[in-house]
C-alpha positions in Angstrom: -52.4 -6.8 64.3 -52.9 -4.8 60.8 -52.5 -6.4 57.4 -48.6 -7.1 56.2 -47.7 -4.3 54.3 -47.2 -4.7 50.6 -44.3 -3.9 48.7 -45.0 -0.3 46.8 -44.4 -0.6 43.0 -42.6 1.5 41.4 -43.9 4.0 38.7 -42.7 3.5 35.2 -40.3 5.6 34.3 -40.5 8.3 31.7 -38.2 8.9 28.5 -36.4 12.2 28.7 -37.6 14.8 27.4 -35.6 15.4 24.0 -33.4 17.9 23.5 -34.1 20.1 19.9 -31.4 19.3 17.2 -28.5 21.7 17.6 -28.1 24.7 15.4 -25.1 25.2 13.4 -24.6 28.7 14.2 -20.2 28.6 13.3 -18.6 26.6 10.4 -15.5 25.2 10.3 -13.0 26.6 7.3 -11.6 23.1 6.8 -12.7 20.2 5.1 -11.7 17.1 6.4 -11.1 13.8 4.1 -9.6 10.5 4.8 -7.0 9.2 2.9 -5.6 5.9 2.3 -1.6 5.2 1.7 0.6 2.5 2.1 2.0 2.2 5.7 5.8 3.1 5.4 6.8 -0.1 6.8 4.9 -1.9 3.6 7.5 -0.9 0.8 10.7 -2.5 2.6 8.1 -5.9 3.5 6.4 -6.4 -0.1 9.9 -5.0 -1.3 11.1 -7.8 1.6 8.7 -10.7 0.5 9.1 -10.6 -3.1 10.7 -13.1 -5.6 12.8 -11.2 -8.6 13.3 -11.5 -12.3 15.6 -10.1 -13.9 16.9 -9.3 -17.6 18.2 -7.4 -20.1 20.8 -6.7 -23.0 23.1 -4.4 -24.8 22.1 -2.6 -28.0 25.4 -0.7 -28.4 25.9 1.3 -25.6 22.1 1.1 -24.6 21.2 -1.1 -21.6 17.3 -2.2 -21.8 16.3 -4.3 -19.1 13.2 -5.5 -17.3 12.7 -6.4 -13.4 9.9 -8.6 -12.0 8.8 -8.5 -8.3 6.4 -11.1 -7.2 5.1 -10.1 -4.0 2.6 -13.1 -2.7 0.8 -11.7 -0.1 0.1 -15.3 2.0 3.9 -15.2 2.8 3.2 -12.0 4.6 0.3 -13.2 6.4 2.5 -13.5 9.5 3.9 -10.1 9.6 0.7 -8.1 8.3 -2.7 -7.8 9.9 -4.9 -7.5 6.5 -6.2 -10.2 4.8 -3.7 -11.7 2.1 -6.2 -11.9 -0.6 -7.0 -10.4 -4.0 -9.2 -7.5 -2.7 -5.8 -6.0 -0.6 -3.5 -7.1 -3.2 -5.7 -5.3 -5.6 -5.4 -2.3 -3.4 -1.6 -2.4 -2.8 -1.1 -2.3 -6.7 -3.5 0.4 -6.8 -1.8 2.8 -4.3 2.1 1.1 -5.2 1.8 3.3 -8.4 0.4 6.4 -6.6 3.1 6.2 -4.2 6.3 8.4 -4.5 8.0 6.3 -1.9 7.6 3.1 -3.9 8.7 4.1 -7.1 11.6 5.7 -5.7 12.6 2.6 -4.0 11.6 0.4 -7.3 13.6 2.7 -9.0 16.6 1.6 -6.9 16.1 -1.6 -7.0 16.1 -1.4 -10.6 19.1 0.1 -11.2 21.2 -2.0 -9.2 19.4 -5.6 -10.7 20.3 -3.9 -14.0 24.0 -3.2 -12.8 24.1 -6.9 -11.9 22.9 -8.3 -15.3 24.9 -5.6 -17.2 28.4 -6.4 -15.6 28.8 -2.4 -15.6 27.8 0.6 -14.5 25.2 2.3 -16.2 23.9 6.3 -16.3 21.2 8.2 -17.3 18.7 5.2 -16.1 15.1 5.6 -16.7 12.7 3.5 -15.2 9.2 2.8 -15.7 7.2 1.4 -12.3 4.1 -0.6 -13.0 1.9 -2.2 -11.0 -1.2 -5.0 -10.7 -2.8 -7.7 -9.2 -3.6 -11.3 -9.9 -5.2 -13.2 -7.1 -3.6 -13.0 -3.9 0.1 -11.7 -5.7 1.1 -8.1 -6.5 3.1 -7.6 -9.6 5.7 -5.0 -10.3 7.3 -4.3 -13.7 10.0 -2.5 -13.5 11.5 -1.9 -17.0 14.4 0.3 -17.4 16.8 2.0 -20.1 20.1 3.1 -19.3 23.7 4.1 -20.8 26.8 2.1 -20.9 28.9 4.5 -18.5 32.5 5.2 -20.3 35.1 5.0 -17.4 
């Protein structure tokens, strides 16, 4: 009888060869960019969340009032899947203000606190939106200046 045989090993195997970088022969016309915006749910859940102060008096027939929402974002940790802390409330301030939406919604909500604490209806309203953050809590401002509408 001959020897057992012995198992044949394998040959290392080689790396592919590499393939030369690409050349970019065709451009494309558009630039792309990402953006960042509040999610459209987000104005009716900080509008949602938030605790409200309101005041405001007469001067004549000129209404000047101010609105506070306190949006605390550990309230909404239940409902949103960012991190309630000072870094997104810093960013929610940041983009509030940019955002059309929000202000037109602040504006509304303006108006109709300053309805409340006027016992009238007013016109001509003008209403300023600010926004900012202090710790984990968004801050709106929402002062306004309206007419005494004569009936």
């Amino acid at each position: 009888m001959g020897s057992p045989r012995r198992a044949r090993r394998a040959a290392p195997l080689a790396p592919p060869p590499r393939k030369p970088m690409a050349l970019a022969r065709r451009v494309s016309l558009f630039e792309r960019e990402v953006t960042v915006r509040l999610a459209p749910v987000a104005v009716e859940l900080l509008h949602g969340a938030a605790r409200i102060l309101s005041e405001g008096e007469f001067a004549g027939d000129v209404y000047t009032g101010s609105t506070m929402l306190t949006v605390d974002l550990a309230r909404t940790s239940a409902l949103i899947s960012d991190s309630p802390d000072s870094t997104t409330a810093q960013r929610v301030a940041f983009l509030y203000a940019a955002d059309e939406r929000c202000r037109t919604h602040a504006r509304r909500i303006a108006v109709s606190e300053a309805r409340i604490g006027a016992g009238c209806d007013l016109s001509v309203p003008h209403v300023d939106v600010e926004s900012r953050a202090k710790g984990p809590e968004v801050h709106l401002s929402l002062n306004i200046e309206a007419q005494r509408r004569n009936a």
